[in-house]
C-alpha positions in Angstrom: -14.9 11.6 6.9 -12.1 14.1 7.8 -8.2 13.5 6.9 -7.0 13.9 10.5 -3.1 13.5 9.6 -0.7 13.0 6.8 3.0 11.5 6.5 5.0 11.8 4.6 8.1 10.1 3.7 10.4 11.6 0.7 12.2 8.9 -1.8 15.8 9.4 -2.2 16.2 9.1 -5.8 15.7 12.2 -7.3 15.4 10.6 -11.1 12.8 8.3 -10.3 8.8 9.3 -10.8 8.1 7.9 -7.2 8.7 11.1 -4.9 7.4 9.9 -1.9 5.3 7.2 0.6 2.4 8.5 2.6 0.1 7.5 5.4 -3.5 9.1 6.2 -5.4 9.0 9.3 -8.8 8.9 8.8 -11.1 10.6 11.9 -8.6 10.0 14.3 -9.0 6.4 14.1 -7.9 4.6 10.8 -5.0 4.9 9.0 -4.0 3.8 5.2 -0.4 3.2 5.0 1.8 2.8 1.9 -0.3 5.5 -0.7 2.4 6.7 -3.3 3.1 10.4 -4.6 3.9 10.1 -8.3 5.0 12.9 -10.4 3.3 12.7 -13.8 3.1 14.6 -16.9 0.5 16.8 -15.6 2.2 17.3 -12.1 1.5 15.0 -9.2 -0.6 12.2 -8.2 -1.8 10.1 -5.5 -1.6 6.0 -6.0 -3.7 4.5 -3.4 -1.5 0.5 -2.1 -1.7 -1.9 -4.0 -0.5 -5.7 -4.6 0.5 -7.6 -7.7 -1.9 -9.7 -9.3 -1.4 -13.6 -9.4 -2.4 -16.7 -10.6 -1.2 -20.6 -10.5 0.6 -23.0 -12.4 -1.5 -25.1 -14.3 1.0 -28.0 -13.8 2.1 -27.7 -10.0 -0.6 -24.7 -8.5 2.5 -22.9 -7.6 1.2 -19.2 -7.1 3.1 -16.6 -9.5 3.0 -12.9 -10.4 1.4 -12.1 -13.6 4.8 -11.0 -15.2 6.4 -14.1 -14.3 7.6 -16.0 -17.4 8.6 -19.4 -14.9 6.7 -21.0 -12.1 8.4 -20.2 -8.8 7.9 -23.6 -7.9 7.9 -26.1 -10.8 10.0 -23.8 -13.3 7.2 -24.6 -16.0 7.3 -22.0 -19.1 4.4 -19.6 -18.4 2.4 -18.4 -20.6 2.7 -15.0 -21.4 -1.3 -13.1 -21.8 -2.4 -14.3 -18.5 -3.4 -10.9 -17.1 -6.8 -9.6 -18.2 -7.4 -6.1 -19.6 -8.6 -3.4 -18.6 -11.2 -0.9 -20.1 -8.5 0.9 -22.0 -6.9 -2.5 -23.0 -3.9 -2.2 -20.6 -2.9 -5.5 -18.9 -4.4 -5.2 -15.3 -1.1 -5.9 -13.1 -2.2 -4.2 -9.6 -5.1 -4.7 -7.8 -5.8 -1.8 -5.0 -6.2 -2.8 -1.4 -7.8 0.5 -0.5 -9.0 2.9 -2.6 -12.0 6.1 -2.4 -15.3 4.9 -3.9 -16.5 8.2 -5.5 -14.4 11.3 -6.6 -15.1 13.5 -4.5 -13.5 11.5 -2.0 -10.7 10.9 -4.6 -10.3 14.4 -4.9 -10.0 15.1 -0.7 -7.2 12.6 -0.4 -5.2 13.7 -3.6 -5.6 17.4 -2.6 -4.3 16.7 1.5 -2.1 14.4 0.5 0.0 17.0 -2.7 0.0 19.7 0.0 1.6 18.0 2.8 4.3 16.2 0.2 5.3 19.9 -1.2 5.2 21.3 2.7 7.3 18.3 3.5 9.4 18.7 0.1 10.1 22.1 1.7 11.1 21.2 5.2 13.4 18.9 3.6 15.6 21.9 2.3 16.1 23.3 5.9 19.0 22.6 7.8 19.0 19.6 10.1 15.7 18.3 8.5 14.9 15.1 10.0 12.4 13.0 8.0 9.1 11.8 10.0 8.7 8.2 11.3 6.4 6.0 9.6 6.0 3.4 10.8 5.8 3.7 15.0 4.5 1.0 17.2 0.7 0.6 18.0 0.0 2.8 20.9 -3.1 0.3 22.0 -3.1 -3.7 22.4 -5.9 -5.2 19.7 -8.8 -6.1 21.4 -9.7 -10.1 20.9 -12.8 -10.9 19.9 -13.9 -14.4 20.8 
């Protein structure tokens, strides 16, 4: 697998630890959207997209977040330990929706993906800098399968 491209798009709040949204192209031909650059206490990090947990309402099946201390659809009381933990004991919030399997692919993405956020992060200081589109239009029409 070779990272073939990488976005980046700089968040505009300065005091926040989110510093910026990525996308990666994978050989040309597949592309992860939505990884997050996060500056931790050892310097920064790659968070691979992910979705909030959920479960139902025992009363009406309404689905809900796991923080969610009301039903969305009944307004039933929820309970509160509805999450289960993880290894460390942590309440397990997220799940990832793509994510490397091994490290050494953990450590290809996170490495591509810190140097073109602090290339970008210096492109940004220029005059007229212009931040790169994320999101543009599929250049193909999905084939159907029947």
């Amino acid at each position: 697998m070779q990272i073939t491209e990488v976005r980046v798009k700089l968040v505009e709040n300065k005091d926040d630890r989110l510093k910026a949204f990525c996308s990666v192209t994978m050989d040309n031909e597949f592309v992860i959207r939505d990884i997050k650059i996060i500056e931790g206490t050892g310097g920064y990090f790659v968070a691979m997209p992910s979705r909030k947990m959920s479960d139902h309402c025992e009363k009406c099946g309404g689905k809900n977040h796991l923080r969610a201390k009301f039903c969305n659809n009944c307004g039933t009381t929820l309970s509160e330990n509805r999450a289960k933990k993880d290894i460390k004991g942590r309440m397990k919030l997220h799940a990832d929706i793509a994510h490397p399997i091994n490290a050494e692919c953990r450590r290809k993405i996170q490495e591509k993906v810190t140097s073109a956020f602090e290339e970008e992060l210096e492109k940004s200081k220029q005059p007229g800098y212009k931040p790169p589109e994320m999101d543009e239009p599929d250049d193909e029409v999905p084939e159907v399968i029947s």
